[in-house]
N, C-alpha and C positions, 0 to 999 in steps of 0.2 A: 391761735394760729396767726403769724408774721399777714400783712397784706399779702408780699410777696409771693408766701407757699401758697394762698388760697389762690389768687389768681394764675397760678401755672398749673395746681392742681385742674383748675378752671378749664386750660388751655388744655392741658394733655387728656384729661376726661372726654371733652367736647370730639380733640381729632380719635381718641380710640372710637369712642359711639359710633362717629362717621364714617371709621374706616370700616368696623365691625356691620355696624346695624345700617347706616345710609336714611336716606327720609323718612320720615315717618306716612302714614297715611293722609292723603290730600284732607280730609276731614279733620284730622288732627296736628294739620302741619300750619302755621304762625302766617305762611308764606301767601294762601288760599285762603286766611280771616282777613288777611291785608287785603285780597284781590276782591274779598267781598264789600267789605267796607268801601273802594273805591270805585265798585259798580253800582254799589246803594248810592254812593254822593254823586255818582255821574247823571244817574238819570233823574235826578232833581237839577241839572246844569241849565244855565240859561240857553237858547234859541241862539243860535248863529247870527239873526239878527239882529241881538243887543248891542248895544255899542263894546268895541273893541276893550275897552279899558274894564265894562262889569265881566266881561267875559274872565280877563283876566285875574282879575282879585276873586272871583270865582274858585280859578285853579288854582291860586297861592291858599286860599282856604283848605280848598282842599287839603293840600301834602302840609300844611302847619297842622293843621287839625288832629291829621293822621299821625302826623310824628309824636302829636301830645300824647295823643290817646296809647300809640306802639311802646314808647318809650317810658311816661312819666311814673307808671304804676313802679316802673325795675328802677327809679330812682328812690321813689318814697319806700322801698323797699329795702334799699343800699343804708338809709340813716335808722333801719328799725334792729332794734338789736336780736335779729334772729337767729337761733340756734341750728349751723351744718347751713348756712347759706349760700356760702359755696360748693355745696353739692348741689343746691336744687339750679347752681347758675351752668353746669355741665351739658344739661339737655337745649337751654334757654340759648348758649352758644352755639352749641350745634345747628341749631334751625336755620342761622343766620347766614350759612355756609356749606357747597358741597365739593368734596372734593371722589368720593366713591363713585356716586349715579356720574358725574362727567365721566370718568375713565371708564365705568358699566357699556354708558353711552355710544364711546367711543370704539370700543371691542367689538361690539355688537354687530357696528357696521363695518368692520373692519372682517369679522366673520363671513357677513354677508357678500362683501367683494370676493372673498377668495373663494365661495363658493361657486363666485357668476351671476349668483342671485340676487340682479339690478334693482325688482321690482321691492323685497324686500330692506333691499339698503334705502333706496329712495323714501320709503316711510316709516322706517327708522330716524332717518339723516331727519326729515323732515319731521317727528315725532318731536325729539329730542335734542337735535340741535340750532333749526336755522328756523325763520316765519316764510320765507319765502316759497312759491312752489317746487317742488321738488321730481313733478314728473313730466320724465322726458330728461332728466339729466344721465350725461354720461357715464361711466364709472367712475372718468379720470375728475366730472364737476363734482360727484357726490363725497370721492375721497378727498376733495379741497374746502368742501363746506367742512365737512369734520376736522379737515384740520386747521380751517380759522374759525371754527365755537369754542375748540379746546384752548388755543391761544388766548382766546380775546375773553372768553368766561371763566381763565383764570380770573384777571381784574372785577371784575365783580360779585364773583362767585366764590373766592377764595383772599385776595388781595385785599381788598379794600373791607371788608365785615372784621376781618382778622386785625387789620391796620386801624380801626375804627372803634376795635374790641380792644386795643392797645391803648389807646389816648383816652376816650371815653367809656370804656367799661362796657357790659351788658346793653344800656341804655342807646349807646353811641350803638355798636351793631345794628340795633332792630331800629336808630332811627335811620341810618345807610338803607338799610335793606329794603323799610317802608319806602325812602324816598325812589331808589332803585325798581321798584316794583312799582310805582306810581308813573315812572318814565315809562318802562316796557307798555305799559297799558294804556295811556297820553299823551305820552311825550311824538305826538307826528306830528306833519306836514300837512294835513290836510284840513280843506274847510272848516271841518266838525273839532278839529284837533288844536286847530291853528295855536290857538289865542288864549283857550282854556288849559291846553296841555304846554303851556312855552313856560309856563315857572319849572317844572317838575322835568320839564329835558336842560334847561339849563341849571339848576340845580344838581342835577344827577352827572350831568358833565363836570360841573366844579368838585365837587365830591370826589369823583375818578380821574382826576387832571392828575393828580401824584401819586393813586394806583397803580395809572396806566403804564406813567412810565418807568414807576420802580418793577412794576411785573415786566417789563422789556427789559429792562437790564438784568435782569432774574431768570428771565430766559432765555439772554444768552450767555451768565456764567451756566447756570444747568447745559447749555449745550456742551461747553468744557468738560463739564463733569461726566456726561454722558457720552459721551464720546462723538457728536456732533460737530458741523464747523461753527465756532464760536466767532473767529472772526468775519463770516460770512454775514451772521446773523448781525453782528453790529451792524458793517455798515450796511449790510441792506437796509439795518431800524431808522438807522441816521437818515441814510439817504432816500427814503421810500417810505415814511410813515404820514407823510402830507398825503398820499394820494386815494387816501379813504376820505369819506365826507366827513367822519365821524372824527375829531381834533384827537380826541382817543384813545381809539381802538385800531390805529394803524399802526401803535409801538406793539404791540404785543403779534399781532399777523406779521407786522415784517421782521419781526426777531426772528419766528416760527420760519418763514419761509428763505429766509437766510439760511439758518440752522441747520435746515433737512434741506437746501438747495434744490429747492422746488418751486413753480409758479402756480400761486394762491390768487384766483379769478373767480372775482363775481361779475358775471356778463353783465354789462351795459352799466357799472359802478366802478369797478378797480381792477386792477391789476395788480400785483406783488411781485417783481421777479427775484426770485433768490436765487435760482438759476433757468435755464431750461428744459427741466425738463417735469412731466405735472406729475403731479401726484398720484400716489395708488396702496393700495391698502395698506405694504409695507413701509408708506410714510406715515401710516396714520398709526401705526405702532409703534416707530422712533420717535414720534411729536407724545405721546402717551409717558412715552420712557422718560423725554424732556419738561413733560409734566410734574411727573413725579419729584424731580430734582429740583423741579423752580417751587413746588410747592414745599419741599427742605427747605430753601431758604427762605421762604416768605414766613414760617412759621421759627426761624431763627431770627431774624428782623424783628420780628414781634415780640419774641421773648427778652431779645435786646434791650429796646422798646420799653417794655414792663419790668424789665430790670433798672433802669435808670429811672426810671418815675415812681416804682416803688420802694428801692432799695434793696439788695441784696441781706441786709442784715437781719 
């Protein structure tokens, strides 16, 4: 079999799985050996006390260590001449990426608005999409949280595993994903976090610097296609995607909130205005829709992508 066919067999195996079957079980999912492995290395981490600089080579151990360990087995495995190995690489893509549980996710509490049922959306919203507290939120906060997860977890959660799966193979995904999951868990602002977790947030930013903003501009051709305002969405991206702290993840919210001409507010962080007026459950159903097309072409890009680096012949 061509490189070619196996690697799109690859691709298209992985998104059927995903669309079909979705995660696998936390015990059996790649995602949750990761998060364990870096809570085993965490609680051997130096004292807050140590100087600044052990702290740090501390955390680069860490997410290097990790990456050898997630990724070197699916390379010493690429030069072994095994027989249907691109089958077994179908499930091993998949992990790396969700595209079903987001839009599950996102229905859910979208159901939950239209019912009135706050209490239910609020620990939903907060289950599945956001860290932050989620009770005591409005309807119109809890419909603007789900529709900057949806946006902003394209890029990591579909963009860049995919785009990583493209350049790097199997290997490159799960090492994204490692690093990816080593930031959600380290990468703060805080005492405990500072110093140990500042390789694995800035890593993980450089990593998604070119997800980000190819998933904004992916978000607002799918606005076009969906029938969304596309020009909205641009320049609100252009013009509104500094005002997240996160260098980012304000291309993908302000595409989204251009798009659906709605203002996307996280109190006492950002604002978004795409227009004025907020959001409510039937945005979080258009921004679903606008999902679905940015993830068409994120997975056209990538086939591109593997086409010119493998060859079509």
């Amino acid at each position: 079999m061509i490189p070619y066919l196996a690697v799109l067999i690859t691709l298209s195996g992985a998104l059927i799985l995903d669309l079909t079957l979705g995660d696998p079980p936390n015990p059996f999912h790649p995602v949750a050996w990761m998060g364990h492995y870096i809570d085993l290395f965490w609680r051997c981490r130096p004292g807050i006390d140590k100087a600044r600089e052990i702290q740090f080579i501390y955390g680069v151990s860490l997410v290097l260590s990790g990456v050898v360990l997630f990724s070197l087995p699916w390379i010493i495995l690429s030069y072994m001449n095994i027989p249907l190995l691109w089958l077994w690489s179908i499930p091993l893509l998949k992990v790396t990426f969700a595209v079903r549980s987001l839009v599950i996710a996102g229905n859910k509490i979208r159901r939950s608005l239209d019912k009135a049922d706050l209490e239910e959306a609020r620990r939903l919203v907060g289950r599945h999409m956001v860290s932050r507290r989620t009770d005591g939120l409005s309807a119109a906060e809890i419909a603007s949280a789900a529709v900057e997860s949806l946006a902003e977890n394209i890029t990591d959660g579909i963009t860049a595993p995919l785009l990583f799966f493209a350049l790097f193979g199997i290997p490159g995904a799960w090492a994204y994903r490692f690093c990816n999951t080593c930031d959600s868990m380290a990468g703060y602002r805080d005492p405990e976090h500072e110093y140990q977790g500042k390789f694995a947030a800035w890593l993980d930013m450089a990593l998604n610097w070119l997800p980000a903003r190819l998933t904004g501009l992916f978000i607002v051709l799918a606005a076009y296609l969906s029938g969304e305002d596309s020009r909205n969405g641009w320049l609100t991206m252009i013009n509104q995607h500094r005002r997240t702290a996160s260098p980012n993840a304000g291309w993908s919210i302000a595409a989204m909130a251009g798009a659906l001409g709605v203002r996307l507010e996280k109190a006492g962080y950002y604002r978004l205005e795409g227009g004025n007026r907020n959001p409510d459950a039937q945005a979080i159903k258009r921004s679903i829709r606008v999902v679905w097309w940015t993830v068409a072409l994120v997975v056209f890009i990538t086939l591109f992508i593997i086409g010119v680096l493998h060859g079509c012949s």
